[in-house]
N, C-alpha and C positions, 0 to 999 in steps of 0.2 A: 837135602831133598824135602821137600814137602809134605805134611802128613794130612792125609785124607780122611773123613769122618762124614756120616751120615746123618741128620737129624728128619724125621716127619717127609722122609721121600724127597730130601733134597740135598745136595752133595757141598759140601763144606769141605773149602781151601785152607786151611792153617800153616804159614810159610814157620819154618826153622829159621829163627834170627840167624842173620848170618856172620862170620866172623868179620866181615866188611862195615856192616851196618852197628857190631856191639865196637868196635875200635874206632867209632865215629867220636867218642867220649874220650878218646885218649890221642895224644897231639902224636910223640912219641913215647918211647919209655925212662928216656932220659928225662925230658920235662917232671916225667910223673915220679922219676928219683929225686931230681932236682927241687923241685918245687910243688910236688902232690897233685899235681893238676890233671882231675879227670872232669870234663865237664858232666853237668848233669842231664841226662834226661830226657825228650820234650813232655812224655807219659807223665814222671818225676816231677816235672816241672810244673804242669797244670794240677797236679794234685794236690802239692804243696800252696799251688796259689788260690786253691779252692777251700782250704781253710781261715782264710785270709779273703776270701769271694769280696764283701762286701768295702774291705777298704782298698783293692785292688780295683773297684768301677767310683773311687772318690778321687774326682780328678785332682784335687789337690792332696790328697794322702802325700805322706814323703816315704821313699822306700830310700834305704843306704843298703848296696850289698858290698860288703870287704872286701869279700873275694869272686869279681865279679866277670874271671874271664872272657870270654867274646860274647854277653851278654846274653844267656839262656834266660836268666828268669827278669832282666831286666825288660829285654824287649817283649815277654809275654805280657809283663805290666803295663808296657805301654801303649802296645796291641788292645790290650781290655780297655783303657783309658781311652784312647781315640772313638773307638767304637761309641763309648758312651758322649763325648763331644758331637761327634757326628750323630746321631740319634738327637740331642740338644741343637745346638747350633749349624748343624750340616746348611741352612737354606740362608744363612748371614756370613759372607764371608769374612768382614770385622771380627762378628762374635766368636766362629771357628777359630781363628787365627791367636783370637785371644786366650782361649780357652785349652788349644792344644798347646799353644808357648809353654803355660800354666802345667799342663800335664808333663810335657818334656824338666821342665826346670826342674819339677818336683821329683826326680830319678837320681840318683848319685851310687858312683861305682868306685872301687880302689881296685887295680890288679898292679903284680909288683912284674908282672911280663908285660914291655912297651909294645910288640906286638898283639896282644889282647885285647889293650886298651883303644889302640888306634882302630883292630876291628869292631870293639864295643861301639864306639863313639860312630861309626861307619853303619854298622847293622840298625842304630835306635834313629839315624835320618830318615835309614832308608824305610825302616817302617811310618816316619813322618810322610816322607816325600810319596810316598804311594799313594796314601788315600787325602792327600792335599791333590795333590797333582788331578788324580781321579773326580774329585769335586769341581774343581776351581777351574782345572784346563788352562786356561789360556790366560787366565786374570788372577793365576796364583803368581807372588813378589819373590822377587828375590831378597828380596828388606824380611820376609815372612823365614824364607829359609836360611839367610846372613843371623837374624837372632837366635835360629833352633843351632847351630850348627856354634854360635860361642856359647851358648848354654854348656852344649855337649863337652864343649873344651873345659868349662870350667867345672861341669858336674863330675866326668870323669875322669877319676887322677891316674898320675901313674906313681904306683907308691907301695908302701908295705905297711898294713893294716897291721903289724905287731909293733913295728918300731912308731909309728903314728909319723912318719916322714917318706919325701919323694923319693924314688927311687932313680933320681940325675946322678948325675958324676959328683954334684954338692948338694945332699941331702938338704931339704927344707922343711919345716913343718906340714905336712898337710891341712891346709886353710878351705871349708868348703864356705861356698854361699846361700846363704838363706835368700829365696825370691819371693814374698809377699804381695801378692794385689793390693792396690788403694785406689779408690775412684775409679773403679772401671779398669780403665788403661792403663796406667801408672804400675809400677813396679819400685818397690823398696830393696835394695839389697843390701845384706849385713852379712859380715864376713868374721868367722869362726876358726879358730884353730881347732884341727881333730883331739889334739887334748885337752884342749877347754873342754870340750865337749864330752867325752868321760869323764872329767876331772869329777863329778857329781856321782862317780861311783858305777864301776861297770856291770852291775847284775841290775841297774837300773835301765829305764827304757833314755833314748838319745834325746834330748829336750830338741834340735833339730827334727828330728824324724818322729815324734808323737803328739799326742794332745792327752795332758794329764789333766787338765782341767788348772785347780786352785794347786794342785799337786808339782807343776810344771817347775822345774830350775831353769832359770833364764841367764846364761852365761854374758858375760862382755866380751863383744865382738871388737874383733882388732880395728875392724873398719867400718866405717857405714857410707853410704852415699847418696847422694840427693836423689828426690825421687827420677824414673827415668820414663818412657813409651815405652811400651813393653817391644815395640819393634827396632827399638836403638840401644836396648843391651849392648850392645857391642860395642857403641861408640860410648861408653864412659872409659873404657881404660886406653882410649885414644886421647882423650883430652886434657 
């Protein structure tokens, strides 16, 4: 029920969370035997990204979350991120397109639940495709959404953030990719094994995901590839 409260001659509503809306965080209880999995938050979720305010409106910041279930704090980052693209580039749609690719790439998730992952990858479009779609109408590409959408694939794994491997029937390393700007358009990608990328020592920050300055460890990428359009990502592991 409801509790009612009075302030200055004016009647104030305060609802009792209800059992419906606090078990929003929890899938079942077996997941949460299984595999700890409460999601966090939305309250939780903007508070934690408000100490972090200013590299969360850096559209190129890199965020890695481990355990990044159906995307709570990923898609509020990239919520923040878009915002600030459109506020920039909202009246170019080149420039938009470049610059929110840019914010998409720079997101990476691990959950070791394949249902998670595929909702992660599903929920951070679909905050693309809303405020694309809203700008652009009729003259937004599918070339625009074919490259957010292999991003998505290759940003977020399905895996387990302890073993630093996939979570398939034949485990693989976890390999993420670094997406770089050059010249505008162009996109550099170079490709990391998740434990190279500890390898440098875990209470350390991720040479992927920071900027230490002269401080920076720079691992050997297993891969690199020629530069690409930032709108044909997708067509390099086609060729």
């Amino acid at each position: 029920m409801p509790r009612r409260s009075s302030y200055a001659g004016t009647e104030l509503v305060a609802e009792v969370p209800t059992l419906a809306k606090r078990e929003r965080q929890v899938v079942s209880r077996k997941r949460v035997a299984d595999h700890g999995e409460v999601y966090t938050a939305e309250r939780e979720v903007t508070a934690m990204l408000d100490l972090v305010k200013q590299e969360t409106t850096r559209i190129e910041s890199r965020f890695l979350e481990p355990a990044c279930g159906k995307g709570n704090f990923l898609a509020a980052i990239l919520e923040r991120k878009l915002r600030v693209v459109e506020s920039r580039y909202g009246n170019s749609q080149l420039d938009y397109e470049r610059n929110a690719i840019l914010a998409v790439s720079s997101l990476y998730g691990i959950d070791i639940l394949e249902d998670n992952v595929s909702a992660c990858r599903q929920r951070l479009f679909d905050v693309f495709e809303r405020q694309y779609n809203s700008l652009f109408k009729v003259a937004a590409t599918d070339h625009c959404r074919t490259a957010v959408k292999y991003l998505l694939q290759r940003n977020i794994i399905w895996g387990d953030a302890l073993t630093l491997k996939t979570a398939s029937a034949k485990p693989q390393p976890i390999v993420f990719s670094e997406w770089s700007p050059v010249n505008g358009s162009m996109l550099k990608r170079r490709d990391f094994t998740f434990h190279a990328l500890l390898d440098h020592g875990a209470m350390r920050e991720l040479p992927l995901f920071s900027d230490l300055g002269e401080d920076v460890f720079i691992p050997t990428p297993v891969k690199e590839y020629p530069l690409t359009h930032f709108l044909k990502v997708a067509d390099v592991d086609c060729q």
